[in-house]
N, C-alpha and C positions, 0 to 999 in steps of 0.2 A: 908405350905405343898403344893407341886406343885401336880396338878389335870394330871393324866394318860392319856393317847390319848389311850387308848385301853380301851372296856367295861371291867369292873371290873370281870363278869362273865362268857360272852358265846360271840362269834362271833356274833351272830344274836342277831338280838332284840328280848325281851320274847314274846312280837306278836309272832314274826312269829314261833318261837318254837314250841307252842304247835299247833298255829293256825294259816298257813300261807293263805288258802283261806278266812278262817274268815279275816285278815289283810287286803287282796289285797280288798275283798270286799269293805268293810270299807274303804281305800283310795280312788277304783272306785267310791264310792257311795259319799263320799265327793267331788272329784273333778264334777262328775256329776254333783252334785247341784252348785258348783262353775257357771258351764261353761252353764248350765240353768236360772240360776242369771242374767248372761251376757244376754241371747237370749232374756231373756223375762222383763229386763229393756228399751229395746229398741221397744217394742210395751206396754210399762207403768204399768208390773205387778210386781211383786214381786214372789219372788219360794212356789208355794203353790196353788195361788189365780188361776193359769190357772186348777188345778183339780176341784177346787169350780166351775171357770164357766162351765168348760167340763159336769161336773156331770149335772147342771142345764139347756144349749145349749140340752143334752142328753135326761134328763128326764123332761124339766118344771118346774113349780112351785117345791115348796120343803118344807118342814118342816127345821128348825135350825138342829133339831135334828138328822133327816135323812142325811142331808149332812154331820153333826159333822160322821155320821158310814161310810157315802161315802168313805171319805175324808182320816177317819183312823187319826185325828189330834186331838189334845186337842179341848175342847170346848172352851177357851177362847181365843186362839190360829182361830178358825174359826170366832171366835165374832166380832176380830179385822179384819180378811179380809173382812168380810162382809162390816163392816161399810166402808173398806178405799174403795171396790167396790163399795158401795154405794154414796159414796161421790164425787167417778169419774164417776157415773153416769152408771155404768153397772148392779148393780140389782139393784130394788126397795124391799120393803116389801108390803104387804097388810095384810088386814085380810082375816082369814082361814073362807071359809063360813061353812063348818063343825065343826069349834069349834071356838066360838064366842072368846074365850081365846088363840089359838094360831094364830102365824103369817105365811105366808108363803110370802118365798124369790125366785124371780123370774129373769131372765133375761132380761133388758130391750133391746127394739127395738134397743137403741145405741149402744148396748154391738154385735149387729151382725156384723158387721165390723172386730169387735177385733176379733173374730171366725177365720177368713181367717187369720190374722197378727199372731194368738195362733199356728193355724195350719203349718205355713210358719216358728214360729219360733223353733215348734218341729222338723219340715223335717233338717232345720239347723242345730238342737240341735244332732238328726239322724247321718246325713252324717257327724258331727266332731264326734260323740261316733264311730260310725263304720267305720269310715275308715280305707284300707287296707284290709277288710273283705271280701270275696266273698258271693256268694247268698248263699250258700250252711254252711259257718262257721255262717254266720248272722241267720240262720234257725237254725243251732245246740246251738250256744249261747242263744235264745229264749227259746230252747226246756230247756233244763241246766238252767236256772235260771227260769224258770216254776217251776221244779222240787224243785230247792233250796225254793221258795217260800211256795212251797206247802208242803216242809218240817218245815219253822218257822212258817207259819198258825198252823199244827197242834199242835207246840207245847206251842202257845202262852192259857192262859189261857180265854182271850175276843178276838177275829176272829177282831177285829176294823182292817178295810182296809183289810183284807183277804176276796178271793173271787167277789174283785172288781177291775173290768177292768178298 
């Protein structure tokens, strides 16, 4: 039986049917980390590990656990960036002097360096997502996906990664 070159049912794909900005999202949001992938293998991280160090550059020392809510990512998912951060030599651990039982994960002195390479390859990462934009559409697009965001926060059942810059 020879296979049709027309969908069997609708013109459009059923994305976009019912939900074509949900779709565009979704492609935005995967090519994004594609093209993030790229920026941030050429200063040695992986798509993820620059919010771990941001969070920590940001706030200091840290608890596992407090970065696993920073971060909004699985915990084992965080476990693995730690160690492969740790292993390139950008955090350490130590012990929590408040609780003889927990650890806290810090940023080391080497890891400032990578700060400036993090930061250079967001502005990169920046000017390839916005280009074509004026100051003015780059200010409404913010303001619009503030919005959007702040519409899935409310409806997620655990806020993980809502409410974090």
């Amino acid at each position: 039986m020879k296979a049709s070159a027309e969908p069997a049912c609708t013109e459009l794909p059923t994305a976009q049917r019912r939900g074509p900005v949900s779709h565009t999202i979704s492609r935005v949001a995967r090519l994004h980390r594609n093209a993030a992938g790229r920026v941030l293998r050429k200063v040695g991280l992986y798509p993820g590990q620059e919010f771990v160090m941001m969070y920590l550059w940001d706030s200091g020392p840290a608890r596992q656990s407090d970065i696993i809510k920073a971060v909004g990512l699985d915990p084992s998912t965080v476990t693995k960036m730690l160690q492969r951060l740790e292993q390139a030599g950008h955090v350490q651990r130590r012990p929590d002097p408040d609780d003889r039982r927990g650890v806290l994960v810090e940023a080391t002195e080497a890891s400032c360096g990578l700060l400036t390479e993090v930061e250079h390859a967001w502005g990169d990462l920046e000017d390839q997502t916005l280009a074509g934009l004026g100051k003015t559409d780059r200010a409404e697009l913010t303001r619009l996906l503030g919005l959007v965001e702040t519409n899935l926060c409310g409806e997620t059942a655990e806020p993980t990664g809502c409410g974090e810059a």
